[in-house]
C-alpha positions as CSV (number, residue, x, y, z in Angstrom):
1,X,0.0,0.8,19.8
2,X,1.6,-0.2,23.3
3,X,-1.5,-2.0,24.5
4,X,-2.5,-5.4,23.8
5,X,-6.3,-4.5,23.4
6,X,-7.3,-4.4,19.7
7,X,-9.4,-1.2,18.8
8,X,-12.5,-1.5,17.3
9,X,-12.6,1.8,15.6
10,X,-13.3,5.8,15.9
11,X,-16.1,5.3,17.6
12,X,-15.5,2.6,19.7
13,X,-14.5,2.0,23.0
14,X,-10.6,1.7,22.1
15,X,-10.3,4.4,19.5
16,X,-9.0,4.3,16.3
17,X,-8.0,0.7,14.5
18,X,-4.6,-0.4,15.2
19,X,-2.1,-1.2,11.7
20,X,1.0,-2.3,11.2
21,X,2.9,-2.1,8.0
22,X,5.6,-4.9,7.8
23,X,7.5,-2.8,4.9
24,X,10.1,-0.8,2.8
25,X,10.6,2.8,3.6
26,X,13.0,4.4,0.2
27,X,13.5,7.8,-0.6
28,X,12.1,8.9,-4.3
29,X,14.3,10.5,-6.9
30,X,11.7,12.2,-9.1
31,X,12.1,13.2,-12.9
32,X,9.3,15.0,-14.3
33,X,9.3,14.7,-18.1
34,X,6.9,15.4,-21.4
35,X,7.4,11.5,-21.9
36,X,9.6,8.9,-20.6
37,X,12.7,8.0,-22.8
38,X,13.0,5.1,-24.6
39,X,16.3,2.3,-24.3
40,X,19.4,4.4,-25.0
41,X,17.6,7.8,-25.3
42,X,18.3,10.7,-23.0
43,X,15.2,13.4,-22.6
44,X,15.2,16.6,-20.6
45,X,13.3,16.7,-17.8
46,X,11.7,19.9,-16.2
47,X,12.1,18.9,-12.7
48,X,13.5,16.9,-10.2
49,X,12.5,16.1,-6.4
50,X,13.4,13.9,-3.3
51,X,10.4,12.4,-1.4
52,X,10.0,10.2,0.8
53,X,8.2,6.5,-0.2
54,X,8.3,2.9,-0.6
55,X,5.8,0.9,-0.4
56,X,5.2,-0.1,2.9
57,X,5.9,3.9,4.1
58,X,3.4,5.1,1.7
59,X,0.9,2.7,2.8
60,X,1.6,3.3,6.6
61,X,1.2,7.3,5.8
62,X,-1.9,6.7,4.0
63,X,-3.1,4.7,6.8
64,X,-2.4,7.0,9.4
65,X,-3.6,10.0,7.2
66,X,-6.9,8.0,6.9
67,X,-7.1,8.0,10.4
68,X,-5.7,4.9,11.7
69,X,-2.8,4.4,14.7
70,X,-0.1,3.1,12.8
71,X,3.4,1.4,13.2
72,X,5.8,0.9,10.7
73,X,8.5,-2.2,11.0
74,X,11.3,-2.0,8.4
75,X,15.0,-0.7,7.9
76,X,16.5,2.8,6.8
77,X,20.0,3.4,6.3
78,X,22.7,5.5,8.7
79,X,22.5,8.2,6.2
80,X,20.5,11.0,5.7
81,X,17.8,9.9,3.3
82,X,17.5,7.3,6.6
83,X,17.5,10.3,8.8
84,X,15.1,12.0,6.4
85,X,12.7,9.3,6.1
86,X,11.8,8.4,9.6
87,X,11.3,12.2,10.1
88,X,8.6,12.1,7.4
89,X,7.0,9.3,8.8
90,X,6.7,10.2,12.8
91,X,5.5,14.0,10.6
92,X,2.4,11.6,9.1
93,X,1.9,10.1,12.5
94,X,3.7,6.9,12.2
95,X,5.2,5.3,15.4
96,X,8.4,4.3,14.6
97,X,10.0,2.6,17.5
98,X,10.7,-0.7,15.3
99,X,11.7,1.2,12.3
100,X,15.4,-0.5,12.8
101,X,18.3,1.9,11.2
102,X,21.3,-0.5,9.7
103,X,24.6,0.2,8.4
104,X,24.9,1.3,4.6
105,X,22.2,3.4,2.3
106,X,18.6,3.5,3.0
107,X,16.7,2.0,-0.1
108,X,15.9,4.6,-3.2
109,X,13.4,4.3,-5.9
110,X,14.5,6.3,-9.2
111,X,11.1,7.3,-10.9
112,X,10.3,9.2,-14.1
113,X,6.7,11.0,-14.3
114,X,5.9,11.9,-17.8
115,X,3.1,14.3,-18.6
116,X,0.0,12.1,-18.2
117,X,1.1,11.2,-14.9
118,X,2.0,7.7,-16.0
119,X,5.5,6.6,-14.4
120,X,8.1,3.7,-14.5
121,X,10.6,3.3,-11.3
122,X,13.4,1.5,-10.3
123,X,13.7,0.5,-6.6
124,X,17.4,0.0,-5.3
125,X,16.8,-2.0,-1.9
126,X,19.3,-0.8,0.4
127,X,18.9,-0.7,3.5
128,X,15.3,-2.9,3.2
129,X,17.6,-6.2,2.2
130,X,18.8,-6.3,5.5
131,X,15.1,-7.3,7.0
132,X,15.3,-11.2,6.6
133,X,12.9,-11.9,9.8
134,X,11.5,-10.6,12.8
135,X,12.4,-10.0,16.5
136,X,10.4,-10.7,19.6
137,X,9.6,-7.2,19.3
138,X,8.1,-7.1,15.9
139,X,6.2,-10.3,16.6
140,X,4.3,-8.5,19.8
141,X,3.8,-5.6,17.8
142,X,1.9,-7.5,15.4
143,X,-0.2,-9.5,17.7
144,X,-1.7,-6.1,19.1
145,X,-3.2,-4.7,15.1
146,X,-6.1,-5.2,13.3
147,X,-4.3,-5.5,10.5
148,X,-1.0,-6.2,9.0
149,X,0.0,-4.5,5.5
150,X,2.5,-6.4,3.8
151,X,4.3,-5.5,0.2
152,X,7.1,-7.4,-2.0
153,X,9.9,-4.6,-1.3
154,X,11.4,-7.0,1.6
155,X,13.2,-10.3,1.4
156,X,10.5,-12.7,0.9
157,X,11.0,-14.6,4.1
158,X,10.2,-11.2,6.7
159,X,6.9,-11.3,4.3
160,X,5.8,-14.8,5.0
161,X,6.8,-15.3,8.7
162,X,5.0,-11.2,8.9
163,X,2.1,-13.1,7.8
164,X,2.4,-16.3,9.2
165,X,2.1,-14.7,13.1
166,X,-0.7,-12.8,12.2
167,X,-2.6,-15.6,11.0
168,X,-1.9,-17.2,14.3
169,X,-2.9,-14.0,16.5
170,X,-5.7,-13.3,14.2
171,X,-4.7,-10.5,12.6
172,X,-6.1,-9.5,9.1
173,X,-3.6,-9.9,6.9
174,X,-3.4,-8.0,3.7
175,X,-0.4,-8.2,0.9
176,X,0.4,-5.5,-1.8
177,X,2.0,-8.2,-4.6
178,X,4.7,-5.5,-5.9
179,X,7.0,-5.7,-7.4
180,X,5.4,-9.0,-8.4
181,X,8.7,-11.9,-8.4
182,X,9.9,-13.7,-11.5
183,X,8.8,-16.9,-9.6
184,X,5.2,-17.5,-8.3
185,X,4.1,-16.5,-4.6
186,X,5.3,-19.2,-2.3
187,X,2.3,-21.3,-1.4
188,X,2.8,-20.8,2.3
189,X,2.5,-17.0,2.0
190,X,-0.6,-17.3,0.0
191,X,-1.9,-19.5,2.3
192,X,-1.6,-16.6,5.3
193,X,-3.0,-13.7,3.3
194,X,-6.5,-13.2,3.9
195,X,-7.0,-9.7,0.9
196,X,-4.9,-9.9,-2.0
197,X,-4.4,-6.4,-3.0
198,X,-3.2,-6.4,-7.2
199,X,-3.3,-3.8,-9.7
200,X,-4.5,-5.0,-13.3
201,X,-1.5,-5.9,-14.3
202,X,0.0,-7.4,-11.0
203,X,-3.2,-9.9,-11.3
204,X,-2.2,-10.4,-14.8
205,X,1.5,-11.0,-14.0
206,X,0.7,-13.8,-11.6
207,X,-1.7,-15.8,-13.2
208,X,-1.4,-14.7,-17.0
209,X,-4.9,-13.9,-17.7
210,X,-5.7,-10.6,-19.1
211,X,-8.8,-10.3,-18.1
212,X,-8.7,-8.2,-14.6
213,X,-12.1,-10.8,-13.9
214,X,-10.8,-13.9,-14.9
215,X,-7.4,-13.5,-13.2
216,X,-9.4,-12.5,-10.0
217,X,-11.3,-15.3,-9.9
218,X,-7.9,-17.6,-10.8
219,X,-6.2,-15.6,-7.5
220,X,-9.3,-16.8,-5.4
221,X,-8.2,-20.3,-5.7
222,X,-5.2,-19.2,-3.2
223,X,-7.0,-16.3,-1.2
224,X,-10.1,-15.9,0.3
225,X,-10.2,-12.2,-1.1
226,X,-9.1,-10.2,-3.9
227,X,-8.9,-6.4,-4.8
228,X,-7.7,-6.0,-8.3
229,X,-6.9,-2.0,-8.8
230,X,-7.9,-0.7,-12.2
231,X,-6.7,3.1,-12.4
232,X,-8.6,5.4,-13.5
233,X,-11.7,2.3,-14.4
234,X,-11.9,1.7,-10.4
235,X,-11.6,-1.7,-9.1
236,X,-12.7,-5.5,-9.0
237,X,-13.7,-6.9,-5.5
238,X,-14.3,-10.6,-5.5
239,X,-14.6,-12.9,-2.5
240,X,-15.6,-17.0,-1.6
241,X,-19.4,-17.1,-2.1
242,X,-20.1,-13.4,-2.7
243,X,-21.2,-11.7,-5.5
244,X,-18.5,-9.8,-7.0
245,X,-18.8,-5.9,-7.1
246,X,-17.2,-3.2,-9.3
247,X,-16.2,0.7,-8.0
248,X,-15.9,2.9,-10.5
249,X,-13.0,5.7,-9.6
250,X,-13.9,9.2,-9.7
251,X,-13.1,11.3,-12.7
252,X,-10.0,13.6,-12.2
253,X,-7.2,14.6,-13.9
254,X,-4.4,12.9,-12.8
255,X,-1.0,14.7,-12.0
256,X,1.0,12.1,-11.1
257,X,0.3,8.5,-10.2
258,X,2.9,7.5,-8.0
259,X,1.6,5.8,-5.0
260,X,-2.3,5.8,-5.6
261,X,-2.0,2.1,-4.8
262,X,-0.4,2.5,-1.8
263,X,-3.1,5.1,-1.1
264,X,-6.0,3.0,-1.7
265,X,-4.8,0.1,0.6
266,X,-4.1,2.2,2.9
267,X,-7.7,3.7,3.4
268,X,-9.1,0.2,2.3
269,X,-7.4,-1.6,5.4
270,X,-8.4,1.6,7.7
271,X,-12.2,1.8,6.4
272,X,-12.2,-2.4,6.7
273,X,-10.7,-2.1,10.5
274,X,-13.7,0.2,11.4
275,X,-16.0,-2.1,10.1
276,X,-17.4,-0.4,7.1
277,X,-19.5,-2.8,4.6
278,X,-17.0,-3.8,1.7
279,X,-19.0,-1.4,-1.3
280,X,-18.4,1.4,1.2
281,X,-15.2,0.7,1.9
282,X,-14.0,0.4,-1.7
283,X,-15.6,3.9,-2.4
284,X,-13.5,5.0,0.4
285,X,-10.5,4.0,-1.1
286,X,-11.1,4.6,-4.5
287,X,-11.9,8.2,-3.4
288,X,-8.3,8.4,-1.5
289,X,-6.4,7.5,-4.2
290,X,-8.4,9.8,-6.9
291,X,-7.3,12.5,-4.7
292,X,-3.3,11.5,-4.3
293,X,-3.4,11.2,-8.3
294,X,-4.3,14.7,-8.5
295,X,-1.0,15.8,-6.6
296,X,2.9,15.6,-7.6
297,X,4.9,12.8,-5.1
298,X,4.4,9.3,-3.6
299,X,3.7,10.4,0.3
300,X,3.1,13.8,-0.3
301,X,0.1,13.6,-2.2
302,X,-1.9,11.1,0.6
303,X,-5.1,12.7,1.2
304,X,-6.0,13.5,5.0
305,X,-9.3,11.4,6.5
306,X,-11.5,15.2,6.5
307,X,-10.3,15.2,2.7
308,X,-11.4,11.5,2.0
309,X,-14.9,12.1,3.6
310,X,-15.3,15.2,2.1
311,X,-14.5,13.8,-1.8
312,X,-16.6,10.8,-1.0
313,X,-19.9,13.1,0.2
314,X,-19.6,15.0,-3.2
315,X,-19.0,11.8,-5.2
316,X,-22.3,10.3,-5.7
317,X,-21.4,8.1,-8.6
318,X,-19.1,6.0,-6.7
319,X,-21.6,2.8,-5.2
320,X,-20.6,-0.6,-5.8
321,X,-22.2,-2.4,-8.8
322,X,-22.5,-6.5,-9.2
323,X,-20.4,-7.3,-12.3
């Protein structure tokens, strides 16, 4: 994205939509077990793997996957998962000119898959601590997108002046509220994100409701919009005076969870940029992440745009519904 005019999608005059992910980029230690242990148990696993993630590299390859131009600002380390992880990200498409590389180790997230593809993960910043704010470069970067994808794997004050300049250059803001703090969202980000992106229990952690719904509807009293992810039930869309709709996910067997939110707002924020109606848009997404489920790995398992459209064709059962 070197040019200042905003694209207006695939088939308009400027090509595809323009995103950037304000984000962490960590490499994935994988255990694979029959269930996860429990405090001060050991299990055996069956397999182990390195792949590249973090939350703001697996929504930039999603993005870029889904068929977006995309550029990634962030931090890996001078060491080889660093090395490593850029690589897999320029692989997916992903300019990475403002990708900065910093002294010390790149971040790592330690994650056990058990055999119903349900996981638990442990994310060791690293080299993503050192992103406290942004340069002149970053800022100009930002003021060229359609939207900017931000997550809660940076220091909280890159997130809010991220979102703060894109709120001034009208830039669609959307935020990813993982790992959810131990305090609440600082007014002023809230007050800069224009989609609010939680999973059931992200929504629940922040405004402790249980009902996915009622915690919604709590959340729109900060944001204009809210996604609330629901697995393998689909997910909630409410907005300011509209109706709020409910996408059911496709039925598949899941392999391996890891990422299939970062999947979904990655195709969400690609099929919004091109100016797809909202109940068309959540199908889209919904039928991304079915398919990263079905695949072992975080970035690995993103589903190409030809794969998306082909899923969604053949998944008739996926329309919107008021709830």
């Amino acid at each position: 994205m070197t040019s200042p005019t905003r694209p207006t999608g695939p088939s308009g005059p400027s090509g595809p939509p323009g995103i950037v992910v304000l984000g962490s980029t960590n490499m994935d230690l994988v255990a694979y077990v029959a269930r996860a242990p429990a405090r001060g148990e050991t299990v055996t696993g069956r397999a182990f793997r390195t792949v590249p993630g973090g939350k703001g590299a697996n929504q930039a390859v999603a993005a870029a996957r889904a068929g977006a131009e995309v550029s990634m600002i962030g931090a890996v380390g001078a060491d080889d998962f660093g090395s490593r992880l850029r690589a897999a990200l320029e692989h997916s498409g992903v300019d990475t000119d403002l990708l900065r590389t910093v002294e010390g180790p790149s971040g790592t997230a330690h994650i056990v898959v058990d055999d119903e593809g349900g996981n638990a993960i442990v994310v060791v910043p690293g080299a993503n601590g050192t992103v406290t704010s942004l340069d002149h470069g970053d800022e100009a970067l930002i003021a060229t997108a359609d939207a900017l994808l931000l997550q809660l794997e940076l220091p909280l004050s890159a997130v809010v002046e991220g979102a703060r300049h894109a709120r001034e250059r009208g830039v669609r803001t959307v935020l990813t509220p993982a790992p959810v703090p131990e305090r609440p969202l600082p007014p002023e980000l809230l007050a800069v994100t224009d989609l609010l992106v939680p999973n059931e229990h992200e929504a629940t952690a922040l405004t402790g409701l249980a009902d996915p719904r009622a915690a919604a509807l709590a959340l729109l009293d900060a944001v204009p919009e809210v996604v609330v992810t629901l697995g393998a039930a689909g997910c909630l869309h409410l907005a300011r005076g509209r109706e709020p709709l409910a996408v059911p996910a496709p039925r598949v067997t899941a392999v391996d969870t890891t990422a299939a939110g970062d999947t979904f707002v990655g195709a969400l924020a690609v099929a919004v940029a091109e100016g797809r109606p909202m109940p068309r848009a959540l199908a889209w997404a919904s039928a991304a992440a079915a398919l990263s489920v079905q695949r072992a790995g975080a970035s690995t398992s993103m589903p190409y745009r030809t794969e998306i459209e082909a899923a969604l064709g053949s998944a008739g059962d996926l329309e919107a519904d008021p709830v």
